[in-house]
Phi, psi and omega in degrees: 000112179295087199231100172231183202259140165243094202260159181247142193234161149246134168217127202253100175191162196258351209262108178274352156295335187304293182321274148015279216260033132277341188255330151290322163320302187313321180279339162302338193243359173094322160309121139324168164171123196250161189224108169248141155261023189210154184285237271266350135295339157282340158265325195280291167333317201261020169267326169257015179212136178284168204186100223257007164170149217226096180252127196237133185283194199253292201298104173219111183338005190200009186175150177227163212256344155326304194295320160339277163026278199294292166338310179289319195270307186315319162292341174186076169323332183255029165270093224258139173251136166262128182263139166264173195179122183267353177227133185239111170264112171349275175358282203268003158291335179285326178295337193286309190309305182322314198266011174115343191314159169273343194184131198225124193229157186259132178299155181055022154312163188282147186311302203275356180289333196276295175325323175277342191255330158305317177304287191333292172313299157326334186252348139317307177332286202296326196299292159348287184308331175299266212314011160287279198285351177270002210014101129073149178297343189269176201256009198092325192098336185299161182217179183300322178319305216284346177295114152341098125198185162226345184316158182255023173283316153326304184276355185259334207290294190298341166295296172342301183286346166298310194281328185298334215281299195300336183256175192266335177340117181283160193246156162234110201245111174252177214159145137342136150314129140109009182274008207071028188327300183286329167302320187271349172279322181307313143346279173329279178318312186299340186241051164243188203267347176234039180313315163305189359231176166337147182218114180232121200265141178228126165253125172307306184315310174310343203223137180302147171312298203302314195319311220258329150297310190278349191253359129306305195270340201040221207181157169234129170003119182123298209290342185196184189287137188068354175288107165283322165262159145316156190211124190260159167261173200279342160330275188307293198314311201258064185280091164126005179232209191239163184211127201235097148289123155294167165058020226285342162343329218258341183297112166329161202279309184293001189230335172257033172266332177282322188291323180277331170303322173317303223272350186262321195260338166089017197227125178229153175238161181279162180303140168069349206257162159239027143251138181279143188253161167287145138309137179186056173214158182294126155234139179212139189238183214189127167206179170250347183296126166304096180259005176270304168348285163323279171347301179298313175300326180105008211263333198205128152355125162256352165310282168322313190283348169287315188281320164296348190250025177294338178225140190246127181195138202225104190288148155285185168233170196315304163334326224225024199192042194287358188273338171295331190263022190254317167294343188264328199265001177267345195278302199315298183318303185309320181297305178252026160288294168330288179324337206232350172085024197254168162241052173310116184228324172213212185214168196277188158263354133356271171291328215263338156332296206277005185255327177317291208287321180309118161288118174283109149286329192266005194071223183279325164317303168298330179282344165307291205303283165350281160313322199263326181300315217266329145359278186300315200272321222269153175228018155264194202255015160241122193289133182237189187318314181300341196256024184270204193252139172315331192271358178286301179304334161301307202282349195286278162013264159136028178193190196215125207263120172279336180283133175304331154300280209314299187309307185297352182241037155249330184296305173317317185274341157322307193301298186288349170290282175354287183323337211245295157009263180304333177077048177070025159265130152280304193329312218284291201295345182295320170285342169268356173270350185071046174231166161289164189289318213302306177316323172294313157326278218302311199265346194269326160321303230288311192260016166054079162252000000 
């Protein structure tokens, strides 16, 4: 089985033969691999793109690269770099380490010396980003008390999830993006029998079929190009605890005939291994997808979609549930006035109308979002109107301004608050404006900010 991991690198260097023949090794090997020949091309590539290690030289007509370091990691911590360096000086190997580097390596190191020290790095990378995207092994603490609402569609949800909770059944919790898939499986979990143990999250969707096979299943040493080691999949990690798939629709049609065997046979095998290991976990998914739809279509297993839906429990969205979102947007305020150090205490009625009045797409997610933005911007101690989104200030308005100059220089001026906001980070403002980077590129171009 031809199997390789596809991690992505960057290499940053001015010498292009070099950049040339690091980027076929690399490639070769299975690695992704971007080429910048300047510290500032090298930053601009790793702003608009994620990147699970970064080879970088010390020496660059614009820049050196110990201090790079600090950059690279200030922009994405789980990104790890390794430095070249054709005169290897003590000095500045130890500051690299000091300054995050993963590794400090001498040009004309041996081929499997390089190779080996990117997989490593990488797969540091990847790991960082799990334990991210799993927040913490632990379920948090949440519990059914901690969920937000009063509706009574909420409260008839969480009983539904109390009782489920106590048995090994698997639950299928569908919903909208951003309605709370996860809060009610981390629920679940704090009020089962396998509350001591593990509580571990996967959005599928986020991963290539091979990736997304070795991070269930793991793999053995051996079984395909870069397993050097054993590897557990997230089956065994979260062995006596729950295992929460996000997204789970996104499983390939060829990956989930393997996946239904946990569930019929309680039994898996690792990439490469030929003995089978036991299962001894909680499984509960999640999708925003009709996967019974799918099913009937031929698009998802209707076997898999039976075992996975044996308890069915189905969110509303934010829309549909409006007595909730003035209690939802005050635990946000308090949670994330905290977070930022603000002394942030309400919101006006005003603003707490136009959240009322607000079609939510994004759900609670979006109403998050919303809150930590109207935050960041507000600088008394009550949030009002101005720290809202542009399209917040139209509907306040009482109208929506059909001329294109007028809109555009609200756009514009918006862009330049954000900017002097963040103090010229895009990432922060591409995120507090709720846009793409490419897009923030596009428009501070459009109005030469």
């Amino acid at each position: 089985m031809q199997f390789m991991i596809n991690y992505d690198v960057l290499i940053v260097d001015d010498e292009r033969e070099m950049r040339q023949m690091l980027s076929r090794l690399l490639r070769i090997e299975g690695f992704n691999t971007k080429e910048s020949s300047t510290a500032k091309e090298g930053i601009e590539q790793f702003n608009k793109q994620s990147f699970n290690c970064v080879l970088c030289d010390v020496k660059l007509p614009d820049g050196y690269g110990v201090d790079l370091v600090k950059d690279f990691k200030r922009i994405n911590p789980h990104t790890e770099v390794v430095l070249l360096t054709a005169y290897g000086k003590v000095n500045d190997g130890v500051t690299a380490i000091k300054n995050g580097a993963f590794d400090y390596l001498l040009k004309g190191e041996d081929n499997d010396r390089i190779i080996q020290t990117v997989t490593n790095a990488c797969e540091k990378s990847a790991l960082n980003i799990r334990i991210e995207e799993l927040q913490g092994k632990l379920s948090g603490g949440i519990r059914f008390s901690d969920i937000i609402g009063e509706s009574e569609s909420i409260k008839e949800i969480i009983e539904l999830a109390r009782k489920v909770a106590t048995t090994d059944t698997p639950v299928l919790i569908t919903g909208e993006t951003g309605s709370g898939k996860e809060i009610f499986a981390r629920a679940i979990h704090s009020g089962s029998n396998r509350s001591g143990c593990v509580f571990l999250a996967l959005n599928c969707g986020s991963f290539s079929r091979e990736l997304l096979e070795s991070e269930l299943f793991g793999y053995r040493a051996g079984a395909f190009t870069g397993a050097v080691k054993d590897k557990k999949g997230l089956i065994e990690e979260a062995s006596g605890g729950t295992l929460f798939l996000d997204e789970v629709g996104e499983i390939p049609l060829e990956l989930q005939s393997k996946f239904l065997r946990v569930l019929e046979s309680g039994e898996y095998f690792r990439i490469g291994d030929t003995s089978p290991k036991l299962a001894d976990v909680r499984l509960i998914t999640a999708t925003n997808r009709d996967l019974a739809k799918e099913s009937d279509e031929g698009k998802f297993r209707s076997d898999l979609y039976y075992r996975l839906s044996a308890f069915q429990i189905s969110l509303p969205d934010l829309n549909s549930r409006k007595e909730d979102i003035i209690l939802l947007a005050d635990f946000f305020v308090k949670q994330i006035s905290a977070k930022l150090k603000k002394n942030v205490l309400g919101m006006t009625d005003e603003f707490k109308e136009l959240l009322v009045n607000h079609y939510w797409k994004g759900n609670i997610r979006e109403l998050r979002n919303v809150i930590e933005r109207a935050c960041i911007l507000e600088d008394s101690e009550t949030l009002t109107v101005e720290s809202l989104p542009l399209e917040f200030k139209l509907q306040s308005s009482g109208h929506i301004q059909t001329d294109t100059t007028t809109l555009a220089k609200a756009e514009e001026n918006h862009i330049r608050r954000v900017m002097q906001q963040t103090n010229g980070n895009k990432p922060k403002a591409a995120k507090l404006l709720d846009i793409g980077l490419s897009t923030l590129y596009m428009k501070l171009k459009e109005y030469n900010i």
